[in-house]
ZALUMNU-596119 format. One record per residue: x, y, z of N, C-alpha, C, O in turn. Coordinates in steps of 0.1 Angstrom, whole numbers, plus 5000, padded with zeros to 4 digits. Last residue first. Example, Ala and Ser with C-alpha at 12.3 -4.5 7.8 and 13.67 -1.06 7.14 Angstrom:
2
+------+------+------+------+------+------+------+------+------+------+------+------+
|  n_X |  n_Y |  n_Z | ca_X | ca_Y | ca_Z |  c_X |  c_Y |  c_Z |  o_X |  o_Y |  o_Z |
+------+------+------+------+------+------+------+------+------+------+------+------+
| 5128 | 4978 | 5071 | 5137 | 4989 | 5071 | 5129 | 5000 | 5079 | 5134 | 5011 | 5080 |
| 5132 | 4943 | 5078 | 5123 | 4955 | 5078 | 5132 | 4967 | 5078 | 5142 | 4967 | 5085 |
+------+------+------+------+------+------+------+------+------+------+------+------+
END
This chain:
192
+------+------+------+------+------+------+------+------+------+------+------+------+
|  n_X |  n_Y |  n_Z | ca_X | ca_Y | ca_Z |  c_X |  c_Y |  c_Z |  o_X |  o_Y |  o_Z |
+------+------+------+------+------+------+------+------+------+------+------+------+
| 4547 | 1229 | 6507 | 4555 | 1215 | 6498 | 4545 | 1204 | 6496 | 4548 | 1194 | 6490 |
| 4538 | 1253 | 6511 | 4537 | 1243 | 6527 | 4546 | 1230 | 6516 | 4552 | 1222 | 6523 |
| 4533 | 1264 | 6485 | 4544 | 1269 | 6497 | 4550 | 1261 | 6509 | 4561 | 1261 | 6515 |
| 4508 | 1251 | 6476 | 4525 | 1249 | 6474 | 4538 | 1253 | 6479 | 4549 | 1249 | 6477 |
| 4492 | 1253 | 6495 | 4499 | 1242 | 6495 | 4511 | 1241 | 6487 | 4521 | 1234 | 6489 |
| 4492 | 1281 | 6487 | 4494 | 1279 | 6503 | 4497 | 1261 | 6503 | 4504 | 1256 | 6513 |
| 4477 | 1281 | 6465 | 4489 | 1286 | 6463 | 4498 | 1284 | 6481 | 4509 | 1287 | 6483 |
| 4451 | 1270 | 6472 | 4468 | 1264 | 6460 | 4483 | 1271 | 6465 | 4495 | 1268 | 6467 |
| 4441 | 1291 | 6485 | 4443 | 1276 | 6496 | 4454 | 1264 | 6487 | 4461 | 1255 | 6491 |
| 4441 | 1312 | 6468 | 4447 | 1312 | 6482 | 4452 | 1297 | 6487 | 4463 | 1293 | 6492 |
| 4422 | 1304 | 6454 | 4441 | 1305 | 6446 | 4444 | 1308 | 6459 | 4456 | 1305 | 6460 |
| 4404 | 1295 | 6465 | 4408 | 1288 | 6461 | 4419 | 1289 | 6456 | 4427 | 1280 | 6455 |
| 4395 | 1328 | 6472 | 4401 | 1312 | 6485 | 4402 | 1304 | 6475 | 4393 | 1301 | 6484 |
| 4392 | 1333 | 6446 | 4400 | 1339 | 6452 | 4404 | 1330 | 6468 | 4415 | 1329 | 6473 |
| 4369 | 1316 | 6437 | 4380 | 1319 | 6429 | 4395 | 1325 | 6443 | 4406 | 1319 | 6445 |
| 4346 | 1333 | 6457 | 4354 | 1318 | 6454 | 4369 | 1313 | 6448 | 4379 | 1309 | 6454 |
| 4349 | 1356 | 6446 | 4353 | 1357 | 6458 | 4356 | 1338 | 6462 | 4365 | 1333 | 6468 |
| 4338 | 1354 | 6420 | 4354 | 1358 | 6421 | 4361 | 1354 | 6433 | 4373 | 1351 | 6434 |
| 4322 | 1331 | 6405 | 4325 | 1334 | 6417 | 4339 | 1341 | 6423 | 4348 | 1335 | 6430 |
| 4321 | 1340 | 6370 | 4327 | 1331 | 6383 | 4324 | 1340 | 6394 | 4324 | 1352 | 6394 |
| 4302 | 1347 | 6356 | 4299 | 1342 | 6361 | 4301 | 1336 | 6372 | 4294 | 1330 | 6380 |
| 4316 | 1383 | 6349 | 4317 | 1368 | 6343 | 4310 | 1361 | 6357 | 4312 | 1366 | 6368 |
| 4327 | 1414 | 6342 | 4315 | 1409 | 6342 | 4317 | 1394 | 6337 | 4318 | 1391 | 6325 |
| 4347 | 1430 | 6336 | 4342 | 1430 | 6327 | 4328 | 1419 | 6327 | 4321 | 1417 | 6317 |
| 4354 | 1432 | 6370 | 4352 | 1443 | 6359 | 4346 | 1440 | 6349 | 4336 | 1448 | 6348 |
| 4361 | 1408 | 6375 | 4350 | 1408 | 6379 | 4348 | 1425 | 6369 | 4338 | 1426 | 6362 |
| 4384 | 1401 | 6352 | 4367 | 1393 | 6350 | 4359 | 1404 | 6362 | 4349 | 1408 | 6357 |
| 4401 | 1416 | 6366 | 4396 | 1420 | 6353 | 4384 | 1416 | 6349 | 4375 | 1423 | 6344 |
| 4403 | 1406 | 6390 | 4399 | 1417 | 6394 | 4392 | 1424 | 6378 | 4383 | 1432 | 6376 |
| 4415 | 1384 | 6380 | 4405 | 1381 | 6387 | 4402 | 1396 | 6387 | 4391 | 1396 | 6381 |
| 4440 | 1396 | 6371 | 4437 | 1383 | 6362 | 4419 | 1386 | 6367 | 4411 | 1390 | 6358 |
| 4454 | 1401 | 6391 | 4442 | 1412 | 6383 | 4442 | 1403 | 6374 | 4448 | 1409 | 6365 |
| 4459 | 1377 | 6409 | 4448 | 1391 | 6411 | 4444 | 1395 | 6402 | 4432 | 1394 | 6399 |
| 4478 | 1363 | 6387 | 4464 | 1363 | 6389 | 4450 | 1370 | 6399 | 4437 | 1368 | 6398 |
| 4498 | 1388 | 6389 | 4491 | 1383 | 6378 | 4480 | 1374 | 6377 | 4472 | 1376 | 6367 |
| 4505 | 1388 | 6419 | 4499 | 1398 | 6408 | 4491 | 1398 | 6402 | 4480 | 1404 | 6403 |
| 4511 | 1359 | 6422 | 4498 | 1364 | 6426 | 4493 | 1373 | 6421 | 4482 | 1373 | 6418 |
| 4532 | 1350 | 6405 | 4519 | 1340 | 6401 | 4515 | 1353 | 6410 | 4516 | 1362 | 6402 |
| 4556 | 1359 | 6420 | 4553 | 1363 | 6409 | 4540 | 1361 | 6401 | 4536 | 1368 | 6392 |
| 4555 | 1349 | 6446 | 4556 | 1361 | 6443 | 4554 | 1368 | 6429 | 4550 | 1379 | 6427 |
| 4555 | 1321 | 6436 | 4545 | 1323 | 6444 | 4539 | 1344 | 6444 | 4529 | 1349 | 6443 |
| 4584 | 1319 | 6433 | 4573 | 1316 | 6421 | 4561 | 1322 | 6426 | 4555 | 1328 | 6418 |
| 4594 | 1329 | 6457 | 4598 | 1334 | 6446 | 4588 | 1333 | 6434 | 4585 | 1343 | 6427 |
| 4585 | 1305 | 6469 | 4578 | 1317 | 6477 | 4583 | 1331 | 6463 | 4576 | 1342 | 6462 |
| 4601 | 1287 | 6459 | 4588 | 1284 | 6459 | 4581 | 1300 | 6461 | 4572 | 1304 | 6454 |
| 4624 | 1295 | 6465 | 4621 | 1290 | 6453 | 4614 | 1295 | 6450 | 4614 | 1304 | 6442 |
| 4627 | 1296 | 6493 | 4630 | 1307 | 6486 | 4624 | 1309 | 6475 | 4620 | 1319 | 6472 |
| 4605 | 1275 | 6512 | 4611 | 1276 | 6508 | 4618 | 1289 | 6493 | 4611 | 1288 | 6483 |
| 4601 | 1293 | 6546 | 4592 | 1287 | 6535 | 4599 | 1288 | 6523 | 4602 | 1300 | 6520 |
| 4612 | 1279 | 6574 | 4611 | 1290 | 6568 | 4607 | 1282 | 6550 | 4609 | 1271 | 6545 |
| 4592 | 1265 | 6604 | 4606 | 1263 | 6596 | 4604 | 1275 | 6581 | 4593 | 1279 | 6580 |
| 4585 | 1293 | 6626 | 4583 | 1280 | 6624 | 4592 | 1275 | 6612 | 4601 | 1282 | 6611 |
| 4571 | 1323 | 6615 | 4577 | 1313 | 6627 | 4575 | 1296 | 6623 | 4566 | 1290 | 6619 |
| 4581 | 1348 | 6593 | 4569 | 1337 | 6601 | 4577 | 1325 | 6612 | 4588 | 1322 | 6613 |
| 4594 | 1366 | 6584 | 4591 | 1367 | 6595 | 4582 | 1355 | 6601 | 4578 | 1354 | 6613 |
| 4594 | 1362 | 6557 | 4607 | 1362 | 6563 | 4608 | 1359 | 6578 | 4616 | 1353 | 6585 |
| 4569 | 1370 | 6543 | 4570 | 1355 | 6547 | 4586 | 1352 | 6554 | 4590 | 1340 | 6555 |
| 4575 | 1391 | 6538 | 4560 | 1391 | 6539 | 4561 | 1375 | 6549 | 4554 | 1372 | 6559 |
| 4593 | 1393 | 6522 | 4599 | 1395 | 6535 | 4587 | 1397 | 6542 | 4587 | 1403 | 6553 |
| 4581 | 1388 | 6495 | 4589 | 1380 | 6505 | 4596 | 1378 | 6515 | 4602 | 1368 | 6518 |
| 4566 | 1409 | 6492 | 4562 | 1396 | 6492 | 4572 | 1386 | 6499 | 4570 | 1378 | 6507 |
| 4588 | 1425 | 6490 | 4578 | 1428 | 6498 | 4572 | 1418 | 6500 | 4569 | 1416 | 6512 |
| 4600 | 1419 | 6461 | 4606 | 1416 | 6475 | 4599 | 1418 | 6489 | 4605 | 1413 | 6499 |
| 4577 | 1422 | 6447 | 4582 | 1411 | 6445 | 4592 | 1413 | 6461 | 4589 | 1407 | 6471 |
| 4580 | 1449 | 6451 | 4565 | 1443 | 6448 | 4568 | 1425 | 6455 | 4562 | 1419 | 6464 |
| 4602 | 1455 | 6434 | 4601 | 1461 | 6452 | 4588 | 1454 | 6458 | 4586 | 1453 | 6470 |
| 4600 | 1448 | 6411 | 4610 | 1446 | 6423 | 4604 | 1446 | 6435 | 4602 | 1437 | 6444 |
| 4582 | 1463 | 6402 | 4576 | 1449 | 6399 | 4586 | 1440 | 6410 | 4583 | 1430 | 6416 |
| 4588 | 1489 | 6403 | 4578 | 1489 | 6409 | 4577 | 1475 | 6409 | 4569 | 1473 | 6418 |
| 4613 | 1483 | 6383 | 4617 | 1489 | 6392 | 4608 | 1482 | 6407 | 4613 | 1475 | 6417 |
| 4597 | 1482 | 6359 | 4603 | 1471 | 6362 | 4607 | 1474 | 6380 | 4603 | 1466 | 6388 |
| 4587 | 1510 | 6359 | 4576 | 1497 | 6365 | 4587 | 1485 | 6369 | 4586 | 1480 | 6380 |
| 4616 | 1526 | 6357 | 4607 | 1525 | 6368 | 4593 | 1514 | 6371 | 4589 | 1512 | 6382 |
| 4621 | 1516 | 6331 | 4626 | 1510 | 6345 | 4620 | 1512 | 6356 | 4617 | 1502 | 6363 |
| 4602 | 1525 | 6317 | 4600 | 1507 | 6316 | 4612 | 1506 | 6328 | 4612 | 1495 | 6334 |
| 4607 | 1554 | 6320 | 4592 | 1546 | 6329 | 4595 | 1533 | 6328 | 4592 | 1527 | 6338 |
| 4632 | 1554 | 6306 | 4628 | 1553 | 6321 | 4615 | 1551 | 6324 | 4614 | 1545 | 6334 |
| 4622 | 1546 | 6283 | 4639 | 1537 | 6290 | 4630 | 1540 | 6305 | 4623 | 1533 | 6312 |
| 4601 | 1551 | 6258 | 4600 | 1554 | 6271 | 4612 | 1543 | 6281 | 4607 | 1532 | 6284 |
| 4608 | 1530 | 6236 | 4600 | 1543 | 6235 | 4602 | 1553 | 6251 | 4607 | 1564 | 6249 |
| 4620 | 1503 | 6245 | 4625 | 1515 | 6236 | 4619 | 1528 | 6234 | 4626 | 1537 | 6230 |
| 4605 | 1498 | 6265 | 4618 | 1506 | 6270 | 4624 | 1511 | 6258 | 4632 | 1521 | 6259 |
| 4579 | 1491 | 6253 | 4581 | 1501 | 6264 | 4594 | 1507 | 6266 | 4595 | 1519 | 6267 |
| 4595 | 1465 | 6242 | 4588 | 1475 | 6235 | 4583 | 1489 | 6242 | 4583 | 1499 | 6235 |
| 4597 | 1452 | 6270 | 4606 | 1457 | 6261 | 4606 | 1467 | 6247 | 4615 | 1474 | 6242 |
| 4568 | 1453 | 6279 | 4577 | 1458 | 6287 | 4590 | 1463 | 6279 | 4594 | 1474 | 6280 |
| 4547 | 1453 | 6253 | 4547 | 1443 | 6264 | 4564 | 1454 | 6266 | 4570 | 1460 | 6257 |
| 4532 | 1483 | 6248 | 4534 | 1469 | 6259 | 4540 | 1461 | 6247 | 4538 | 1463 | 6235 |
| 4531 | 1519 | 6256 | 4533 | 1509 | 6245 | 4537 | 1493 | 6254 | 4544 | 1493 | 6264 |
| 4505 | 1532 | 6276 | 4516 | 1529 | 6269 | 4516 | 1519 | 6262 | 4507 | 1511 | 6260 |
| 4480 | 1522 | 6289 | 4480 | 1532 | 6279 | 4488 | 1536 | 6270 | 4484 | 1541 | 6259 |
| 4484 | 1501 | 6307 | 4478 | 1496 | 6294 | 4471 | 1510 | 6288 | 4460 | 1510 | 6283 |
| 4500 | 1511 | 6324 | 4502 | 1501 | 6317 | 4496 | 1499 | 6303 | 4502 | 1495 | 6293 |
| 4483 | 1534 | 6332 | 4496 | 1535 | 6328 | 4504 | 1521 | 6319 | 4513 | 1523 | 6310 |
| 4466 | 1515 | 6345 | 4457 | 1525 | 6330 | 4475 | 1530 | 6330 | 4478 | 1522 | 6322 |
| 4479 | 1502 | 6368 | 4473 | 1494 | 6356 | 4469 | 1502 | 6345 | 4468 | 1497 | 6334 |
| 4486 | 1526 | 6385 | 4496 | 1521 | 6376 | 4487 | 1512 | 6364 | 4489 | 1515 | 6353 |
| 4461 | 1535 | 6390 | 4467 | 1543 | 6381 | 4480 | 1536 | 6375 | 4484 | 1539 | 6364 |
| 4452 | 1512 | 6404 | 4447 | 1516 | 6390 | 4455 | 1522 | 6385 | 4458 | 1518 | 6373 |
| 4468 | 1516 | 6423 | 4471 | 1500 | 6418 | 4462 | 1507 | 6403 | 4467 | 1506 | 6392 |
| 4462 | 1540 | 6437 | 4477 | 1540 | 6429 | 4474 | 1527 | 6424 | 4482 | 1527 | 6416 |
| 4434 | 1536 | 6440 | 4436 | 1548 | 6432 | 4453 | 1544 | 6428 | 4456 | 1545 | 6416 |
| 4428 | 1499 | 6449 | 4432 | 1517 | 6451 | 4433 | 1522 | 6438 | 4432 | 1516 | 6427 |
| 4429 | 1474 | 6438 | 4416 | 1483 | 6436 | 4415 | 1499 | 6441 | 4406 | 1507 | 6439 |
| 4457 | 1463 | 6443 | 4448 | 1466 | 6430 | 4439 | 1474 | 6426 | 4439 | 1481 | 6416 |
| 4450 | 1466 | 6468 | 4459 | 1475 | 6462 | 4456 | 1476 | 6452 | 4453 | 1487 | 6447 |
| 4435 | 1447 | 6476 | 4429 | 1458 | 6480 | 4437 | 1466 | 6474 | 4432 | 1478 | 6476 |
| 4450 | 1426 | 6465 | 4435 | 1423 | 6462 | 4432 | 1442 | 6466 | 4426 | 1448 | 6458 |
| 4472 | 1425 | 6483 | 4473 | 1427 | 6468 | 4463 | 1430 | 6463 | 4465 | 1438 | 6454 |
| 4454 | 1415 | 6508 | 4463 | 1430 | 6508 | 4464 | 1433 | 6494 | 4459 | 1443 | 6491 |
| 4448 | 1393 | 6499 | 4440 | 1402 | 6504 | 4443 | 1416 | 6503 | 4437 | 1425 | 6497 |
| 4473 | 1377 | 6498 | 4465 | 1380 | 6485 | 4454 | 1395 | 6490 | 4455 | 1406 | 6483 |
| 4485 | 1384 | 6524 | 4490 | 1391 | 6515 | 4480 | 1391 | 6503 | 4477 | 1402 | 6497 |
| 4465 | 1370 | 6537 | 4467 | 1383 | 6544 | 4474 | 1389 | 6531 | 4469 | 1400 | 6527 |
| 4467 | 1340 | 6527 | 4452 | 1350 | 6525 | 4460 | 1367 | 6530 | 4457 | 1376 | 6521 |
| 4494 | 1340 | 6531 | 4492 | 1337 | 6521 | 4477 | 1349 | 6518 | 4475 | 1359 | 6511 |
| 4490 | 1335 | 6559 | 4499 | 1350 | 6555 | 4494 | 1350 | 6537 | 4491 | 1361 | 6531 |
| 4477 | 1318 | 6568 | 4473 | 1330 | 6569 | 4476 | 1346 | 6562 | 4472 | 1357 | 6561 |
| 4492 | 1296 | 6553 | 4477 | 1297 | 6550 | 4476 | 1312 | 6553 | 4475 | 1320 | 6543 |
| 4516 | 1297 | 6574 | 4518 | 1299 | 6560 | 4504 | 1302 | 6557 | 4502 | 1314 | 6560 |
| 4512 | 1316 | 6604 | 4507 | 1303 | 6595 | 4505 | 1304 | 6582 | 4495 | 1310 | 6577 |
| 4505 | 1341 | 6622 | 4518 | 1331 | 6620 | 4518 | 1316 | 6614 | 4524 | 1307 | 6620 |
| 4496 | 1370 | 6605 | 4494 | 1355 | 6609 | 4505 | 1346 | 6613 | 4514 | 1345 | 6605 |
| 4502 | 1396 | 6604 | 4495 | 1390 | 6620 | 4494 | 1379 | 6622 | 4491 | 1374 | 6633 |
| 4527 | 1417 | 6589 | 4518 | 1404 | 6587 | 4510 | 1402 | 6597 | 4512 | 1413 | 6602 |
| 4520 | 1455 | 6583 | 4522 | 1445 | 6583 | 4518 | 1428 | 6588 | 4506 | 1426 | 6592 |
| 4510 | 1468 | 6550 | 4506 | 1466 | 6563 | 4516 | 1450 | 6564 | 4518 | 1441 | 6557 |
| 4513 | 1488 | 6522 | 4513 | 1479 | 6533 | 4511 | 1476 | 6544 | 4510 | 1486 | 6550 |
| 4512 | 1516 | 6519 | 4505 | 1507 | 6512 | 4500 | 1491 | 6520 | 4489 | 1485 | 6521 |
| 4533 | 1530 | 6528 | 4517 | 1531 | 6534 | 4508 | 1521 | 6527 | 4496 | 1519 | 6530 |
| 4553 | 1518 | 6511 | 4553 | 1516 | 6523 | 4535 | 1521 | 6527 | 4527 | 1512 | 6529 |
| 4545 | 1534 | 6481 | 4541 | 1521 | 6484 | 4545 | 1515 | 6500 | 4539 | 1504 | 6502 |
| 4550 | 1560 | 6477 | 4537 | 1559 | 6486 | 4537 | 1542 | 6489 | 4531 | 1538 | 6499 |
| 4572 | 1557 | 6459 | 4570 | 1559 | 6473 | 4563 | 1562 | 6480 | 4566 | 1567 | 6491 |
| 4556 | 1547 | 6437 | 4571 | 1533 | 6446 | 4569 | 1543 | 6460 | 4564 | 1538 | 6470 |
| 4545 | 1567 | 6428 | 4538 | 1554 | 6436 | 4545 | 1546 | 6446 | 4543 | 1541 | 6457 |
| 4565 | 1585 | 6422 | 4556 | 1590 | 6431 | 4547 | 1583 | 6443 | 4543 | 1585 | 6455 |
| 4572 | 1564 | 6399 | 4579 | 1569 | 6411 | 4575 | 1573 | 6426 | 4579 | 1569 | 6436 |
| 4550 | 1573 | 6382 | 4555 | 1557 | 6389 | 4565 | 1561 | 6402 | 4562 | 1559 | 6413 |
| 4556 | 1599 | 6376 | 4550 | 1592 | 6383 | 4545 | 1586 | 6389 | 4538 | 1589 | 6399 |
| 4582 | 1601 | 6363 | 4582 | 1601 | 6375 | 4568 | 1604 | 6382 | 4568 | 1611 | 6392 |
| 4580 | 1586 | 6341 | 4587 | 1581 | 6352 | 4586 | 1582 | 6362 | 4588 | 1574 | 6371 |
| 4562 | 1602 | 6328 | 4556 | 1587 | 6329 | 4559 | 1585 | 6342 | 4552 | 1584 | 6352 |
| 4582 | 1620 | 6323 | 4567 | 1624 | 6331 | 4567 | 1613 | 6337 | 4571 | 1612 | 6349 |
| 4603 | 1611 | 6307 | 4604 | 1615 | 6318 | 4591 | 1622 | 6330 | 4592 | 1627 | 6341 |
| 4581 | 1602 | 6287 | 4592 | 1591 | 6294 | 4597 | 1602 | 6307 | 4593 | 1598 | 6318 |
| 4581 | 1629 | 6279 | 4567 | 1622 | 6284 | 4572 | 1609 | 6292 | 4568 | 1607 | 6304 |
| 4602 | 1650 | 6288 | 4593 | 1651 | 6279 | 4583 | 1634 | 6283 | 4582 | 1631 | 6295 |
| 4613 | 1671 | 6308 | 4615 | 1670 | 6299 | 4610 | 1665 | 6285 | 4612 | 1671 | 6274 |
| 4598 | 1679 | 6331 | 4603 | 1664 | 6330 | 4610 | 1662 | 6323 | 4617 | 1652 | 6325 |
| 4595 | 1709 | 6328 | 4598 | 1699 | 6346 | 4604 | 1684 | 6339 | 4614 | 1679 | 6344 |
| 4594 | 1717 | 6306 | 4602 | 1720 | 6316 | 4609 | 1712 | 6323 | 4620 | 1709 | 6326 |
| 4573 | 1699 | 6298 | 4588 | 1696 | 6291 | 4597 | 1709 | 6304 | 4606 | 1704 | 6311 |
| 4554 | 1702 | 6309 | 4553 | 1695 | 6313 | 4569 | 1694 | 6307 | 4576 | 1687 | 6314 |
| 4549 | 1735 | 6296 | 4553 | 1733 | 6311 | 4559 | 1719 | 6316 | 4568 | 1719 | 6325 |
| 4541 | 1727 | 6275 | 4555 | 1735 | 6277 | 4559 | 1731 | 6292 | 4570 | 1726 | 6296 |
| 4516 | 1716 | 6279 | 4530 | 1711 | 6275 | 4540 | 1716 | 6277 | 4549 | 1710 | 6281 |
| 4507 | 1739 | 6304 | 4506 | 1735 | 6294 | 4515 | 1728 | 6290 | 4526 | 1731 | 6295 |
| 4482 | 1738 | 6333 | 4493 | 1741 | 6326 | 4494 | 1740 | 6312 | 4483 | 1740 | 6306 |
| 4458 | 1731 | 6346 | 4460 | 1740 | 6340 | 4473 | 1749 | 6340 | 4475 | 1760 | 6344 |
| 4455 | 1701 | 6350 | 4462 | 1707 | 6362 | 4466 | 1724 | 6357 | 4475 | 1730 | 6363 |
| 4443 | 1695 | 6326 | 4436 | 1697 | 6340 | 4441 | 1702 | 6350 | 4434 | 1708 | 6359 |
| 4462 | 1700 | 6311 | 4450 | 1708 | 6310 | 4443 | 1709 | 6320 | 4437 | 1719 | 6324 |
| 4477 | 1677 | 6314 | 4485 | 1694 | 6317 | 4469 | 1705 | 6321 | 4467 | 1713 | 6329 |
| 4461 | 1659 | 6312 | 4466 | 1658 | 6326 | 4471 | 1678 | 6326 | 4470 | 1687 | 6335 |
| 4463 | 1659 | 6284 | 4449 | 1664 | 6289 | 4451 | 1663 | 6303 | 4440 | 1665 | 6309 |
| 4489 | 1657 | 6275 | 4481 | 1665 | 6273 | 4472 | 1672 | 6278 | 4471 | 1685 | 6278 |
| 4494 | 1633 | 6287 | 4500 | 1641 | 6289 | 4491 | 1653 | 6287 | 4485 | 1658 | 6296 |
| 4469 | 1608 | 6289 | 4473 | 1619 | 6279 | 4481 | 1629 | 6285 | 4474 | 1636 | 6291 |
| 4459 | 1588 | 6302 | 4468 | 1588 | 6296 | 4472 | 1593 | 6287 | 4479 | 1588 | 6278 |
| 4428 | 1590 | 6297 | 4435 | 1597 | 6308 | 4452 | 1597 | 6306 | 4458 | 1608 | 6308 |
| 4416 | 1573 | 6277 | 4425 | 1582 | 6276 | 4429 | 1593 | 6287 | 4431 | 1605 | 6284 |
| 4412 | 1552 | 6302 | 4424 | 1546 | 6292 | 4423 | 1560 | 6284 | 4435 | 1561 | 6282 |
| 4399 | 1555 | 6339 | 4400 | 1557 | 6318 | 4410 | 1556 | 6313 | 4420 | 1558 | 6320 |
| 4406 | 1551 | 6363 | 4412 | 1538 | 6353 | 4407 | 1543 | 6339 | 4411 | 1538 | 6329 |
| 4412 | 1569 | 6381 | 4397 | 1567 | 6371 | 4396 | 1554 | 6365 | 4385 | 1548 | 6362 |
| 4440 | 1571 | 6384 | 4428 | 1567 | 6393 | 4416 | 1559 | 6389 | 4412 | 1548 | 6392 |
| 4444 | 1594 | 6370 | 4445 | 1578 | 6366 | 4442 | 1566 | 6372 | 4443 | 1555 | 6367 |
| 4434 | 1617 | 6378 | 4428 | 1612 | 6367 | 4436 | 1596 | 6361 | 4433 | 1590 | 6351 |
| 4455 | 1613 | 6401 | 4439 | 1615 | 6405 | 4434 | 1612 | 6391 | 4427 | 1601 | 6392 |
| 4477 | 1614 | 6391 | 4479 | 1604 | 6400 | 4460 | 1603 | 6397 | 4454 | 1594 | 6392 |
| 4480 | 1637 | 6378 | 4478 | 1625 | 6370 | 4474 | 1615 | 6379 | 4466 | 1607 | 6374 |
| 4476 | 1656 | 6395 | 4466 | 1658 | 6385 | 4465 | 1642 | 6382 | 4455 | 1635 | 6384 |
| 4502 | 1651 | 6410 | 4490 | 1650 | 6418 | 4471 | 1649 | 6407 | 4460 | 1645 | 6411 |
| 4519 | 1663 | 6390 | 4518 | 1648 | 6398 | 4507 | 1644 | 6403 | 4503 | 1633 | 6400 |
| 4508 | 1686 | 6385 | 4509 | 1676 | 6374 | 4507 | 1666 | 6380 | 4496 | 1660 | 6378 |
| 4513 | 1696 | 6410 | 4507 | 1699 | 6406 | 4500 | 1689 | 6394 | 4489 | 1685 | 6394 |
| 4542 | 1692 | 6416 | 4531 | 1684 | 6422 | 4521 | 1685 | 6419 | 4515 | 1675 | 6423 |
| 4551 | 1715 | 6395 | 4554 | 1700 | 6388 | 4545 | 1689 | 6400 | 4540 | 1679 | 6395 |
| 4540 | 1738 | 6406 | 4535 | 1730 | 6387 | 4543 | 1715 | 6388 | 4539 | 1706 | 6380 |
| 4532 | 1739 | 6435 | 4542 | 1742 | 6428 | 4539 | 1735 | 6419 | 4534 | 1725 | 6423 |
| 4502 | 1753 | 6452 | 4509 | 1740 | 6449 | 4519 | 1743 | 6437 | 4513 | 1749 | 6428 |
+------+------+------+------+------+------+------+------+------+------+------+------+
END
């Protein structure tokens, strides 16, 4: 395997883990037994690693997907949270969240240190966002309003792993309750 898939494929797998210092250039070279040097060859230097990482994900993100079966706002709603719900918990939905939260946050504080990874997530948060909505382009019957299905695309993310974090750090709620309940809201506000 050639050193720079080599890397790719190291980080992809130790970020997987969700460990928070996996996020080591460093210790990704070591495992994939290279050395910084090498990693400045290929990328140049850690903003250009980062980047193209995330990258690696944007284009695995088509197999990620599946497409819709329900033809009823309610169904697609559960089909998509479901779907988001099971992405999260892959090896690329972790490795981007321990990428997230290894770097510098919140997103504009990211782009001064690292320009191209904070484009490439923003990038990954597009394509995320327009997937969800051609998720619901297809349904039959009168079409669900742009607005709404816009706000809708942006609220589920964030409360998936809103929900995927409690059940990680351990809390009382009923996650899988929790989770038809943000389904059966978020599907009346779609329906108006």
């Amino acid at each position: 395997m050639a050193a720079r898939e080599k890397l790719l494929s190291t980080a992809l797998e130790m970020l997987g883990t969700g460990r928070p210092e996996t996020v080591s250039i460093n210790m990704v070279a070591k495992e994939a037994g290279l050395s910084w040097g090498s990693v400045q060859n290929l990328f140049g230097d850690s903003d250009g690693f980062w980047s193209s990482v995330i990258e690696l994900i944007i284009e695995a993100g088509p197999e990620l997907w599946a497409a819709p079966e329900s033809a009823t706002v309610q169904g697609r709603v559960a089909e998509v949270a479901e779907l988001y719900r099971s992405v999260l918990a892959s090896p690329y939905g972790v490795a981007i969240e321990t990428v997230r939260a290894g770097l510098p946050r919140p997103l504009d504080v990211l782009a001064e240190s690292h320009p191209r990874t904070s484009a490439s997530l923003a990038r990954l948060d597009e394509l995320w966002a327009e997937a969800f909505l051609h998720f619901f382009a297809t349904l039959d019957g009168p079409p669900v309003d742009a607005d709404r299905a816009s706000d809708v695309a942006a609220l589920l993310p964030s409360a998936l792993r809103g929900l995927r974090a409690d059940q990680q750090f351990g809390t009382t709620v009923d996650i899988d309750r929790a989770h038809r309940t943000l389904v059966t809201a978020l599907t009346t506000y779609l329906e108006g």
